[in-house]
Backbone as a ProteinNet text record, in pm:
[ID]
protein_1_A
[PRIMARY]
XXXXXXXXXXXXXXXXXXXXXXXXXXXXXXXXXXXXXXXXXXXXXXXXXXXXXXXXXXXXXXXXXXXXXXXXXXXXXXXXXXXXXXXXXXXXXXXXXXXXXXXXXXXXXXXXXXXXXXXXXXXXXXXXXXXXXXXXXXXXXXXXXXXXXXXXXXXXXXXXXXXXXXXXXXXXXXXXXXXXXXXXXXXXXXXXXXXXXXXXXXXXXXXXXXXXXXXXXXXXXXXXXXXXXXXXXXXXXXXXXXXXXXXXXXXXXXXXXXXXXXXXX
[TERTIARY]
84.7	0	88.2	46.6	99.7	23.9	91	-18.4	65	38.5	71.9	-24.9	12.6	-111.8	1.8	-80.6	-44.4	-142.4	-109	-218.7	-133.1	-171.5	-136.1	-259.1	-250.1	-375.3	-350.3	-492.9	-498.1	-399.6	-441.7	-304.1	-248	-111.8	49	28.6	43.4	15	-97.3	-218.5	-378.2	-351.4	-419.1	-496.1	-521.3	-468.2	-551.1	-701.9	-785.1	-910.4	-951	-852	-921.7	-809.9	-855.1	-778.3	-790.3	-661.1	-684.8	-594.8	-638.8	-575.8	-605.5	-542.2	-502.4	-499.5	-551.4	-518.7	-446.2	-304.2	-239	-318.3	-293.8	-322.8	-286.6	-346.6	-351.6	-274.2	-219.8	-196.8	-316	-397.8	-554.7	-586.4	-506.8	-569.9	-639.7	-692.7	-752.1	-773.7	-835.2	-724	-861.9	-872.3	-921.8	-918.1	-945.2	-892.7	-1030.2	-979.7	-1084.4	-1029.6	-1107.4	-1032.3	-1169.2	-1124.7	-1267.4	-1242.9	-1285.2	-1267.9	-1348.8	-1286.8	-1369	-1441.6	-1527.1	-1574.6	-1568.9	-1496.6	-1480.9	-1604.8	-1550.8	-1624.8	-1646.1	-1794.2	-1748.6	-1689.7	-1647.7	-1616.7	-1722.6	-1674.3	-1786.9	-1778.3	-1876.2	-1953.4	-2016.2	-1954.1	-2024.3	-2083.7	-2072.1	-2078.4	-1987.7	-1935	-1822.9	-1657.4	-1614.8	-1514.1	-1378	-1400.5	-1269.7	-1233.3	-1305.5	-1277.1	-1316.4	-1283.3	-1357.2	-1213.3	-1061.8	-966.6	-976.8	-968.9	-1061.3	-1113.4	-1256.5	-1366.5	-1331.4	-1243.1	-1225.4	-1104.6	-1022.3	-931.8	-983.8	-1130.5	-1134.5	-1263.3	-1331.8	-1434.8	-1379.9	-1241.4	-1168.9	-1123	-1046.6	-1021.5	-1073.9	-1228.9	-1313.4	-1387	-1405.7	-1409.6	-1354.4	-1246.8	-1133.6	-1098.7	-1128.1	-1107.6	-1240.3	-1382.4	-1509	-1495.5	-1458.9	-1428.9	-1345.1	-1229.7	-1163	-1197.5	-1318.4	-1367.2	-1420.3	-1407.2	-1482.9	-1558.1	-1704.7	-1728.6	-1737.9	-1804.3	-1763.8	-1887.2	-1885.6	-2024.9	-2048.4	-2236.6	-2200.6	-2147.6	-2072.3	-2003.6	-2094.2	-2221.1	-2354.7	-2325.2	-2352.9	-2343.9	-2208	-2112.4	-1972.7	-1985.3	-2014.9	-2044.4	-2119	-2230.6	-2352	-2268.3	-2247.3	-2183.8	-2058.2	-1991.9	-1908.9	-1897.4	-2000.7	-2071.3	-2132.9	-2195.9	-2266.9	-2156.6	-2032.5	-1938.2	-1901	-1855.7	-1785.9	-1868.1	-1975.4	-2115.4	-2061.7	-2091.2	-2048.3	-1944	-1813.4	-1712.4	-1709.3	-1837.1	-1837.4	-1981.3	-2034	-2212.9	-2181.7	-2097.7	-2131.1	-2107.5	-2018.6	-1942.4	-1950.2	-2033.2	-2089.3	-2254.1	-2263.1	-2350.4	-2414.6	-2413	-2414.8	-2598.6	-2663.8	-2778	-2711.8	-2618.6	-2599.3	-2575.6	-2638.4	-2657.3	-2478.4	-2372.4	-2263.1	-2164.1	-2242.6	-2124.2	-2025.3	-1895.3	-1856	-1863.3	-1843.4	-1875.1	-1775.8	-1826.3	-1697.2	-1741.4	-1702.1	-1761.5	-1660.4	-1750.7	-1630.9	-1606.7	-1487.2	-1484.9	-1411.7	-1497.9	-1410.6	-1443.8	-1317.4	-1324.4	-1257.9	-1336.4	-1269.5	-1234.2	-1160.8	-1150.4	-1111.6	-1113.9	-1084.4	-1020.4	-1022.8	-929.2	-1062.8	-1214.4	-1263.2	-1364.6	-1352.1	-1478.8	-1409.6	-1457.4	-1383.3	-1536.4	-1574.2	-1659.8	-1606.5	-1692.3	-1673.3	-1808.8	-1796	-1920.8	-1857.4	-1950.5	-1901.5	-2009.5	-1985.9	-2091.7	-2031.7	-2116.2	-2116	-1985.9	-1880.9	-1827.5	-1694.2	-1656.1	-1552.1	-1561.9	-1463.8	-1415.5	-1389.2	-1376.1	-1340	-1349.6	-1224.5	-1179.1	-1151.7	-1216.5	-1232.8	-1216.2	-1022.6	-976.5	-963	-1078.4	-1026.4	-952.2	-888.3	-770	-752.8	-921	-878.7	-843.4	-846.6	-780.9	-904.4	-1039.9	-1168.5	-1164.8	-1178.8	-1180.7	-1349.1	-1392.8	-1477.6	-1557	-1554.6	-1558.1	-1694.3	-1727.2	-1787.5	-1829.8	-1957.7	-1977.7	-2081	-2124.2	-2231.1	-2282.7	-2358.3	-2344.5	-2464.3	-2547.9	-2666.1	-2603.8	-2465.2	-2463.8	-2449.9	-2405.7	-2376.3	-2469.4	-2552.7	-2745.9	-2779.5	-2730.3	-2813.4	-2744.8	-2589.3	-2536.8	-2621.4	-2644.1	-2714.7	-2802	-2841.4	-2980.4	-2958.7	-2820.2	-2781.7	-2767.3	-2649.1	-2623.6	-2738.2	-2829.7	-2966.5	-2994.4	-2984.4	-3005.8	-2914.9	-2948.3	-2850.7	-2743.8	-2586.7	-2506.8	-2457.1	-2567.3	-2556.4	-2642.8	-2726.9	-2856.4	-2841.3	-2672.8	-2638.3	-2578.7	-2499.4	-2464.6	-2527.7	-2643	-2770.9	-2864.6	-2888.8	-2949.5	-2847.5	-2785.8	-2657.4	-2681.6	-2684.8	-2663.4	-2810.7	-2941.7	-3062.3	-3066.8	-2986.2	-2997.4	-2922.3	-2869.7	-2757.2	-2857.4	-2783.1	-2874.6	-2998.3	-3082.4	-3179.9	-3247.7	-3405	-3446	-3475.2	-3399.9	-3404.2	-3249.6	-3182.7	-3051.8	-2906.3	-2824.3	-2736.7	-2645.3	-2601.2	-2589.5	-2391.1	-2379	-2243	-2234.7	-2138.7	-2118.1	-2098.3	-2204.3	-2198.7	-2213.2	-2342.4	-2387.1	-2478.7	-2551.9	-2676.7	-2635	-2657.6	-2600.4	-2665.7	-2838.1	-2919.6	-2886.8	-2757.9	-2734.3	-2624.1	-2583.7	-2544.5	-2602.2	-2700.1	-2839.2	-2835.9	-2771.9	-2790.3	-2650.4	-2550.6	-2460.4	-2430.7	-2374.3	-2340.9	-2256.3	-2272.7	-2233.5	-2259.9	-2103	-2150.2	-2028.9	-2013.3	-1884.9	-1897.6	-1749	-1767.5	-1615.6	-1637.4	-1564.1	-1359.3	-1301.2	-1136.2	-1085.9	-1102.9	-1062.1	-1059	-1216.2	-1227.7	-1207.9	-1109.2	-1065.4	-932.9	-879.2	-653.6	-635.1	-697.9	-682.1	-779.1	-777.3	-849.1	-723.1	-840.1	-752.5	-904.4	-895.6	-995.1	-907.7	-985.4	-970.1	-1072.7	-1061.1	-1126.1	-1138.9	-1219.6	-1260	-1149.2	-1047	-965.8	-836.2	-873.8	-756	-901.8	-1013.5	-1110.6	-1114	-1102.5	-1053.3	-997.7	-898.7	-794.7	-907.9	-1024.9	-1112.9	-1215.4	-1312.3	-1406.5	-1400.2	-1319.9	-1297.4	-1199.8	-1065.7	-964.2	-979.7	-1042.2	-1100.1	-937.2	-843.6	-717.7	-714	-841.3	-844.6	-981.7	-1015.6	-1097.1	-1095.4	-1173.2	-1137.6	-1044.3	-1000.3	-939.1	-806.4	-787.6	-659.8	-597	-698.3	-667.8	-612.2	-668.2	-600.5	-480.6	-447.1	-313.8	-247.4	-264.6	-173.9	-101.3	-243.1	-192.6	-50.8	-93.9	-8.8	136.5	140.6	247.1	352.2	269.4	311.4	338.3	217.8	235.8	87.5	39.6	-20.2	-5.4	119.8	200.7	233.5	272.6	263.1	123.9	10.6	-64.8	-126.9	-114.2	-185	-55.6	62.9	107.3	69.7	12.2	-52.7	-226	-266	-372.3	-351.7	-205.5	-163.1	-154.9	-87.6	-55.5	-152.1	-299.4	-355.5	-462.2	-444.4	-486.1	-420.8	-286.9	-201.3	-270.6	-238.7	-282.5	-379.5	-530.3	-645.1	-674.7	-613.6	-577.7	-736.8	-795.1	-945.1	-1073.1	-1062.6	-1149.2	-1219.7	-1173.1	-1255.9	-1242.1	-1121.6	-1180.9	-1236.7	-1178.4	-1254.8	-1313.7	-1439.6	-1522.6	-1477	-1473.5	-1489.1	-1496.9	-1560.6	-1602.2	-1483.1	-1340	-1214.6	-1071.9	-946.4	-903	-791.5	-783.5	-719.7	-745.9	-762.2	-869.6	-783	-748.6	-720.9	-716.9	-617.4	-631.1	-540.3	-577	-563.2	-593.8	-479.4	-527.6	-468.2	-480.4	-506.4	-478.8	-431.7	-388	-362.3	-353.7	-390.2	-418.6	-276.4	-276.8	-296.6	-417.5	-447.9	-347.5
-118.8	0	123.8	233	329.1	471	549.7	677	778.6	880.3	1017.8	1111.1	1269.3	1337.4	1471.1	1608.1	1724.8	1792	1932.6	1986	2198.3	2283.8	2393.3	2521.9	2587.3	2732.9	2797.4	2859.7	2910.6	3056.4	3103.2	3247.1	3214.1	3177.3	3171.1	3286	3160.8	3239.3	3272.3	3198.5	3207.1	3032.8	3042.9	2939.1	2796.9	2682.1	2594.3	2515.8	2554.6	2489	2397.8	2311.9	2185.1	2031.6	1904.5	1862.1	1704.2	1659.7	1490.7	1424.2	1311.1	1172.4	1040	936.7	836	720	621.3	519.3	408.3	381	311.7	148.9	55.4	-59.2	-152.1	-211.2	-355.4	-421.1	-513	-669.2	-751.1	-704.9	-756	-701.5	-585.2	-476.5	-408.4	-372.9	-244.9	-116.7	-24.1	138.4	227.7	328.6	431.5	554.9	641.1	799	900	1020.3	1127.9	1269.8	1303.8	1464.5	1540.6	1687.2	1776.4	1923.8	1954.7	2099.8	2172.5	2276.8	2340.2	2490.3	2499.2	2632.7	2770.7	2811.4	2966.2	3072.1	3127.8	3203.4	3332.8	3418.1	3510.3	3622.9	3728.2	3880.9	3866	3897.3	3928.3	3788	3823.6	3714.3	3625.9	3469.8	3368.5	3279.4	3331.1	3247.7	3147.4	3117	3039.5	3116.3	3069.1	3095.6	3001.4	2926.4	2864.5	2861.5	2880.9	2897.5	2788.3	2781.7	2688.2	2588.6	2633.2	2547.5	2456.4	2491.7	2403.6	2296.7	2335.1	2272.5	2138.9	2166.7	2093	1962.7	2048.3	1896	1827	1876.7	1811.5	1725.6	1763.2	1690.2	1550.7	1578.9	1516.6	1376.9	1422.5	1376.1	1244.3	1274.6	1185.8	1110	1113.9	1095.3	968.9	994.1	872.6	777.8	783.9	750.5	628.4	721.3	628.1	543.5	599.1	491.4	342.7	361.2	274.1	151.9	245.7	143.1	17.8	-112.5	-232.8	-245.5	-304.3	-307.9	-192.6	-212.7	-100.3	-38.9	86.8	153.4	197.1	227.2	238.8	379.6	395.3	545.3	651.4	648.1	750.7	788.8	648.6	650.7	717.3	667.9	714.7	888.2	951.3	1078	1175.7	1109.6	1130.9	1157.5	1037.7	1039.3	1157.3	1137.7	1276.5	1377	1406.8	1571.6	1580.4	1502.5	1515.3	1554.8	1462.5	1439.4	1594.4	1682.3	1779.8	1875.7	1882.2	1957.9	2013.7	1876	1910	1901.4	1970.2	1977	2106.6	2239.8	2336.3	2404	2353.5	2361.6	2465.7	2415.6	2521.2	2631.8	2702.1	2824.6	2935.4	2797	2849.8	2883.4	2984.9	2947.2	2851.7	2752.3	2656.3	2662.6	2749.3	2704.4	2844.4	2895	3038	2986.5	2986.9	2954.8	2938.7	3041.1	2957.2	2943.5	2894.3	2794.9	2760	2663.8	2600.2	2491.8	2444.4	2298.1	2263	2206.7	2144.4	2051.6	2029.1	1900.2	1779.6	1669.2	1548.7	1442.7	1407.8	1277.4	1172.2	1066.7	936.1	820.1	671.4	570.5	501	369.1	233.3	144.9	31.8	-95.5	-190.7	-289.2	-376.9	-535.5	-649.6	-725.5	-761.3	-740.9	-748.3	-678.3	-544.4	-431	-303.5	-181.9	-63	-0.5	86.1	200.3	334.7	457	565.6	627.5	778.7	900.3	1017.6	1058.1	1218.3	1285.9	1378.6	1485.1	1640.1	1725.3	1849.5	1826.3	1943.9	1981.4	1909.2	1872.8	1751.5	1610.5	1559.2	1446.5	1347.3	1265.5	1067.3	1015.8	1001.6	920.6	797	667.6	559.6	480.2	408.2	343.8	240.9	180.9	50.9	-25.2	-161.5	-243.8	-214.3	-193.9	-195.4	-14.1	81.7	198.6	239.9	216.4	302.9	424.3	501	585.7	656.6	637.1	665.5	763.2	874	1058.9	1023	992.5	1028.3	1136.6	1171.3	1339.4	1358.8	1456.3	1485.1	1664.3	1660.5	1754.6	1855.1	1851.4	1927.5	2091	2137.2	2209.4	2286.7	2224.2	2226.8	2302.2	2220	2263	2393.1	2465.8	2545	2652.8	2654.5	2778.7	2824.4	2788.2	2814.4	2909.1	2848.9	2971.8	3103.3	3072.6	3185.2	3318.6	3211.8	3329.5	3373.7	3361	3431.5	3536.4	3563.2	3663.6	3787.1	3898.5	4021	3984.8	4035.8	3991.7	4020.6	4099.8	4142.8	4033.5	3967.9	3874.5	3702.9	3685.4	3577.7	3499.2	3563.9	3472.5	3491.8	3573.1	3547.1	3403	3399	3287.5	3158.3	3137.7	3012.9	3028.5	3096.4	3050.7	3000.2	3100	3031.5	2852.6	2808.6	2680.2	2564.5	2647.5	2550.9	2463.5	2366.9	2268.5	2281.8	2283.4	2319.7	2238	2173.1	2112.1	2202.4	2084.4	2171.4	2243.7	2234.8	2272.2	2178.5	2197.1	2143.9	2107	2043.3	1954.3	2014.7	2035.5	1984.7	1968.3	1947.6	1848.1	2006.3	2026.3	2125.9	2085.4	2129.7	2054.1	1963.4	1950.1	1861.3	1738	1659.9	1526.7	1461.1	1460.7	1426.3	1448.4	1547.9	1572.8	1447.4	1333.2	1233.7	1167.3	1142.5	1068.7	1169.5	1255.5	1320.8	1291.8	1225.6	1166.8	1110.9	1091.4	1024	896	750.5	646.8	559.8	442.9	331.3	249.4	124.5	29.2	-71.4	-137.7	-178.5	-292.9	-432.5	-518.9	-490.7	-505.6	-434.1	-489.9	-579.6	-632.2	-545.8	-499.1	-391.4	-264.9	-263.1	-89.4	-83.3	10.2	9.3	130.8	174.3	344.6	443.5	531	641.8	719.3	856.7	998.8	1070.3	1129.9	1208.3	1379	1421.8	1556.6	1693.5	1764.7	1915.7	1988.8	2090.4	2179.9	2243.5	2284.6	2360.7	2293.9	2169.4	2051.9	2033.4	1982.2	1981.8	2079.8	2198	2328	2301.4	2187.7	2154.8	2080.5	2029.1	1981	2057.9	2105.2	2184.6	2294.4	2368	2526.1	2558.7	2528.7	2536.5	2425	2337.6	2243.5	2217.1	2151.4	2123.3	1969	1905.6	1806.6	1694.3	1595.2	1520.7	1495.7	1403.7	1319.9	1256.4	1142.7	1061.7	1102.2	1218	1287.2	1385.5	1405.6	1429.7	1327.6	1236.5	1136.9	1071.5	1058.8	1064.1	1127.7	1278.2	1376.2	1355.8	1338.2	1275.4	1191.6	1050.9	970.6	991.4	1101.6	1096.5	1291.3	1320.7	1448.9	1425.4	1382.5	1334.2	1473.1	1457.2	1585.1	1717.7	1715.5	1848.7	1902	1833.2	1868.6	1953.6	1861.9	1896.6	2012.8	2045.8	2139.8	2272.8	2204	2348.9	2353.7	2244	2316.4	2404.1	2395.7	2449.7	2647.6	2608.4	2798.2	2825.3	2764.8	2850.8	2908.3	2800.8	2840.5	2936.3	2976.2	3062.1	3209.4	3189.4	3269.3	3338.3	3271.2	3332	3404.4	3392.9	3436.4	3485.5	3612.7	3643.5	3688.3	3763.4	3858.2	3760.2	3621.3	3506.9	3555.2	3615.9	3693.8	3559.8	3466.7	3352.1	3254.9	3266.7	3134.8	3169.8	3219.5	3259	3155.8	3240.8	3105.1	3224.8	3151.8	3216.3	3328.5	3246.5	3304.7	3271.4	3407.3	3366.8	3239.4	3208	3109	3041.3	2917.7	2838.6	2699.3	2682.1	2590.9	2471.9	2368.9	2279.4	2139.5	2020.7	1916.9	1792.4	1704.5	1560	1448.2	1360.5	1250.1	1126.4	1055.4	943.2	847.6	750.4	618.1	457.8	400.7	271.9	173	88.5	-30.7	-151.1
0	0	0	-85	-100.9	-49.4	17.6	41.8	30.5	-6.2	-87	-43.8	38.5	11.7	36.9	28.6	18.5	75.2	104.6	177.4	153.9	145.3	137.3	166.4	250	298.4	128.6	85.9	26.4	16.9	145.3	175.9	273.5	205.3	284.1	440.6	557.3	669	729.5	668.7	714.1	773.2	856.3	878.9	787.7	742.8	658.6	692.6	683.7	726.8	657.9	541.7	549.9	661.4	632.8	750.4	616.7	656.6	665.8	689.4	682.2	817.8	740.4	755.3	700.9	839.5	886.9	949.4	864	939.2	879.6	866.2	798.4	802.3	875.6	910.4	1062.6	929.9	982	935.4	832.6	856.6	795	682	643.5	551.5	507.7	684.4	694.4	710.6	699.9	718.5	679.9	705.4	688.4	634.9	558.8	553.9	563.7	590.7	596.3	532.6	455.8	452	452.9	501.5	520.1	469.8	435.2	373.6	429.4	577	652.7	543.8	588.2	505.2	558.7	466.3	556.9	585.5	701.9	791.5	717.9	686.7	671.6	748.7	724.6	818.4	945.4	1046.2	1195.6	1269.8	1331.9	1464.2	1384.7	1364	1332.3	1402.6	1591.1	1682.4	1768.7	1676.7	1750	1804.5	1958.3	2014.7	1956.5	1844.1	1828	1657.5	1534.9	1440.8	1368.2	1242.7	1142.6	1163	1143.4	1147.2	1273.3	1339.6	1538.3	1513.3	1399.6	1417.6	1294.8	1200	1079.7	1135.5	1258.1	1268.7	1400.1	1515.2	1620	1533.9	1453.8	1366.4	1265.4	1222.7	1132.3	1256.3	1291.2	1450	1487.5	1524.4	1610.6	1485.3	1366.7	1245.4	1217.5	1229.5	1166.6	1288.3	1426.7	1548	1512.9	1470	1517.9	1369.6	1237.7	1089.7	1163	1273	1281.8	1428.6	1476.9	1569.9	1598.6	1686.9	1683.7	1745.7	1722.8	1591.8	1497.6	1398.8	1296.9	1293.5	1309.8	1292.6	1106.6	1034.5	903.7	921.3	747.7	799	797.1	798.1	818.4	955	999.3	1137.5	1251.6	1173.3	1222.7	1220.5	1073.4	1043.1	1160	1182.4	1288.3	1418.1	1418.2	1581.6	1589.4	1506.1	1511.9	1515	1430.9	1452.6	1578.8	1636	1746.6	1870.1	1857.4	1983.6	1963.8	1861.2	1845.5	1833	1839.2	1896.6	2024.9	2059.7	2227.1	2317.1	2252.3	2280.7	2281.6	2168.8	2221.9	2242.9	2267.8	2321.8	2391.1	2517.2	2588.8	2574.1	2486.2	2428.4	2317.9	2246.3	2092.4	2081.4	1985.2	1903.3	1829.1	1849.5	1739.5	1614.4	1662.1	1605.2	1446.9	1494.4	1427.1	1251.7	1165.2	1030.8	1009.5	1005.4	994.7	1059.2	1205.6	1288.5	1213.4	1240.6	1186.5	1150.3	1011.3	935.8	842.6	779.4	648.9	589.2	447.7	352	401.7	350.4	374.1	296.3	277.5	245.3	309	343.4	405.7	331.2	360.6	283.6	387.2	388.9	474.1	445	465.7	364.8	490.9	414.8	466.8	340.1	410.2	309.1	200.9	237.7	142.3	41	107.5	84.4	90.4	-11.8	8.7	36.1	149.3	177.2	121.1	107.8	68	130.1	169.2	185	148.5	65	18	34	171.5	175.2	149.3	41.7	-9.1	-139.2	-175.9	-327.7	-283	-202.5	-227.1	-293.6	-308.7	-462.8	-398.8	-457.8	-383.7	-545.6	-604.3	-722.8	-671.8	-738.8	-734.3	-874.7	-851.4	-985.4	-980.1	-1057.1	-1097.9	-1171	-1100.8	-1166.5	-1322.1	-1410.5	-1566	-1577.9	-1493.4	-1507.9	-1553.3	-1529.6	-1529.3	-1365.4	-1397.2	-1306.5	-1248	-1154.9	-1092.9	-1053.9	-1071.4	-916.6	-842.3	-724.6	-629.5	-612.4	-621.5	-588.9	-531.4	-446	-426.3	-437.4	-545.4	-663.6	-613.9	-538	-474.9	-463.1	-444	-460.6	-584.6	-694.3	-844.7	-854.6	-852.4	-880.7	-829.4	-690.3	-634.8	-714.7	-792.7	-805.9	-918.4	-1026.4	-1140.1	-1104.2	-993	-930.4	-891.5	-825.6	-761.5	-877.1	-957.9	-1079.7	-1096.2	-1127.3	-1197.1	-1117.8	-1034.3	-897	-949.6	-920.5	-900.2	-796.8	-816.9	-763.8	-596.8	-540.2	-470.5	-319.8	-425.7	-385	-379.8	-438.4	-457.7	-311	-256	-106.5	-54.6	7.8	93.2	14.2	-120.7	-140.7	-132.8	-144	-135.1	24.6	112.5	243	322.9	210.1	263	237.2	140	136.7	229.2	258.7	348.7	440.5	447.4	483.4	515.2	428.3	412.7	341.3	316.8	232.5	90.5	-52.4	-140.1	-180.3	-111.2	-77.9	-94.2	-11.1	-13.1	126	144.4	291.1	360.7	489.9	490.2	708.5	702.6	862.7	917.9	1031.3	1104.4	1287.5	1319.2	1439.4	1438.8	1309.5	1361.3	1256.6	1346.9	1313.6	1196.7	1136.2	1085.9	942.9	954.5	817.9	721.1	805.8	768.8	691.7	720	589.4	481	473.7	313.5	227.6	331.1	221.9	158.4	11.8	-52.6	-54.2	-50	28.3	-78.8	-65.5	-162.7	-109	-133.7	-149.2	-291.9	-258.3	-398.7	-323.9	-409.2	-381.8	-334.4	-266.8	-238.9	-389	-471.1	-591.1	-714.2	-660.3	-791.6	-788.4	-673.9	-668.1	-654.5	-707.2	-721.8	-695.3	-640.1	-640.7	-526.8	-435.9	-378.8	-405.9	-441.8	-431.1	-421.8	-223.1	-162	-174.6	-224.1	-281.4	-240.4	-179	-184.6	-279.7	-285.9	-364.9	-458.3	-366.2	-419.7	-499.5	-496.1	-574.4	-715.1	-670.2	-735.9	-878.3	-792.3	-930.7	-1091.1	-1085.8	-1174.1	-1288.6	-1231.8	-1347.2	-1327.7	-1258.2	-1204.9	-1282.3	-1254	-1282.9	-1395.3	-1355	-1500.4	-1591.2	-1584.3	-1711.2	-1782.3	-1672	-1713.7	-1728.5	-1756	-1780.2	-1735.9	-1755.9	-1680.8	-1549.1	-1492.3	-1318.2	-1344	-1476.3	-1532.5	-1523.9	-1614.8	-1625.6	-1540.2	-1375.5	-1261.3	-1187.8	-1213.7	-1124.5	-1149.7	-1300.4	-1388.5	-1362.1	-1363.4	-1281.2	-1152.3	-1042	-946.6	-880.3	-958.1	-964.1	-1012.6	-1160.8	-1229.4	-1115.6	-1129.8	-1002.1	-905.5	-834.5	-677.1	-639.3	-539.9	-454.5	-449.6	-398.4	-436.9	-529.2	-662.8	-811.3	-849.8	-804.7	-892.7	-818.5	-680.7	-599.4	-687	-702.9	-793.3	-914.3	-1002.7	-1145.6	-1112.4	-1000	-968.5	-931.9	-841.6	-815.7	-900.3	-986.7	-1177.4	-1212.6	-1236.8	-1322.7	-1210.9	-1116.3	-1041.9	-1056.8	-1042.7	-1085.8	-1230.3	-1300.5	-1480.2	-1413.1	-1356.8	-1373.6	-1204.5	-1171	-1009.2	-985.8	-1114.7	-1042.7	-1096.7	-1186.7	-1195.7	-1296.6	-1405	-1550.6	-1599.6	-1611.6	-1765.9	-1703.5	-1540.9	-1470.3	-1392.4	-1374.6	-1216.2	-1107.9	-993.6	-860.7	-763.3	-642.5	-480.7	-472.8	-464.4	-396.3	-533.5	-530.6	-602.1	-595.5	-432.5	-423.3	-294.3	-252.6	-169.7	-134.2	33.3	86.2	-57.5	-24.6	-119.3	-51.2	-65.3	-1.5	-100.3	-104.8	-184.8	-110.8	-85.5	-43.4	-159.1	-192.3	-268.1	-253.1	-261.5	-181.4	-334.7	-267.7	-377.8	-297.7	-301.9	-244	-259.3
[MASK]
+++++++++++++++++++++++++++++++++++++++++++++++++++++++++++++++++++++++++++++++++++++++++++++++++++++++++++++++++++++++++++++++++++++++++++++++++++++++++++++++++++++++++++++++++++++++++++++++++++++++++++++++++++++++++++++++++++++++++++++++++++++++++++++++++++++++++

C-alpha cells in the first residue's frame, strides 16, 4: 500500500481549514482515511469561540477515530456520531444554532481485506480506480445545482441565497452541528478487488477539473499519480495565478485551501 497526500492554505500564513488523516493498516488490511474541507467564515460574529480550522481537525479527529472502531459503525453513522461528539465539545461556548457555525464538507473511505466504503458529503471528490484503469468521481453535486440559481439573482442577492440553502431542504448539505445531516450523504462500497486506487480531494484541488477544465477526473487522477499531490496542488496555483481577479474562470475566492489525499491499495 501506497499513500501520498499534500495539503497547502490558500493564503500563505492564514490558517488551513481543510484537515486529513489516514489510518495506517492492521496486518488484515484495513485502514481508513478522511479529509474535510472546513468552510470559511465570513467577516464578523459567526458564533463560534474557536474557528472553522478548530472545528475541521477536532471533527476530522473523532471521524477517523469512530471509521476505525470495533465493531464497525455504518459510515452515516460514524459521520452522525461525530458531529454530534464535536457539537459538544463546544455547546457550551458556541452558538451553534448560528446559520454559519462552523462545518466542512467530507470525504471518508474504509476498507478492509474485502470491501472498500466511501461518503461524500457536499463539493468535495473521492476518485475511485479501478484495476482496468476506469476511473470513478464520487460526488455529491446538490450544490452544483443550487449555483445556477444563484447566478440568476442580481449579484448582490447571490450569497444570501446560497446561504438560505444551506442545509436546508431543497438545498445542499455539509457536517456542522446537527447530526441528521449524515443521511444526506453520498455512500456506496464496492468489492477491495475492484478498486486500485483512492484519491480524496477538496474543492480547491477539485478546481484543476471543475474550474480550469485542465483536464478530466481521469486525467486528474493521472496527474496525481504521475506528479504526486504536491505537483498537482502546484498546477492548480498557476492556473490561479494566470487568472488572479477570476474573468476567464469565475470562482467564490481567487485562491482556496487545497488538499489531496492518494492512496494505492
Amino acid at each position: 500500500m501506497r499513500i501520498q497526500s499534500a495539503t497547502e492554505p490558500g493564503t500563505p500564513g492564514q490558517p488551513n481549514e481543510d484537515f486529513a488523516a489516514v489510518a495506517m493498516p492492521t496486518e488484515a488490511g484495513e485502514g481508513a482515511l478522511v479529509v474535510l474541507d472546513g468552510v470559511t467564515a465570513p467577516r464578523g460574529d459567526f458564533g463560534c469561540a474557536h474557528g472553522v480550522a478548530w472545528f475541521s481537525a477536532r471533527l476530522g479527529g473523532t471521524l477517523l477515530r469512530a471509521l476505525a472502531r470495533t465493531p464497525a459503525p455504518t459510515l452515516r453513522d460514524a459521520l452522525a456520531e461525530s458531529i454530534s461528539r464535536t457539537a459538544d465539545a463546544h455547546r457550551g461556548t458556541c452558538d451553534l444554532s448560528h446559520r454559519r457555525t462552523p462545518q466542512a464538507t467530507v470525504v471518508c473511505a474504509r476498507w478492509d481485506a474485502t470491501r472498500v466504503e466511501h461518503l461524500v458529503l457536499s463539493d468535495s471528490a473521492l476518485l475511485v480506480e479501478a484495476p482496468t484503469g476506469l476511473v470513478r468521481p464520487v460526488l455529491d453535486t446538490r450544490l452544483d445545482q443550487v449555483r445556477p440559481r444563484a447566478r440568476a439573482l442580481p449579484r448582490g442577492e447571490r450569497a444570501a441565497f446560497v446561504e438560505s440553502l444551506r442545509n436546508a431542504p431543497g438545498g445542499f448539505f455539509t457536517a456542522a452541528a446537527d447530526p441528521a445531516v449524515a443521511e444526506h450523504a453520498v455512500v456506496g462500497a464496492a468489492p477491495r478487488h475492484e478498486v486500485r486506487t483512492l484519491a480524496a480531494l477538496t474543492d480547491g484541488v477539485g478546481r484543476w477539473t471543475e474550474t480550469f477544465r485542465l483536464g478530466d477526473w481521469a486525467a486528474l487522477l493521472a496527474s496525481l499519480k504521475a506528479r504526486g499531490p504536491g505537483g498537482v496542488i502546484e498546477e492548480v496555483r498557476a492556473a490561479e495565478s494566470a487568472d488572479p481577479e477570476g474573468a476567464a474562470f469565475p470562482r467564490g475566492k481567487a485562491h482556496d485551501d487545497a488538499t489531496a489525499v492518494l492512496l494505492t491499495l
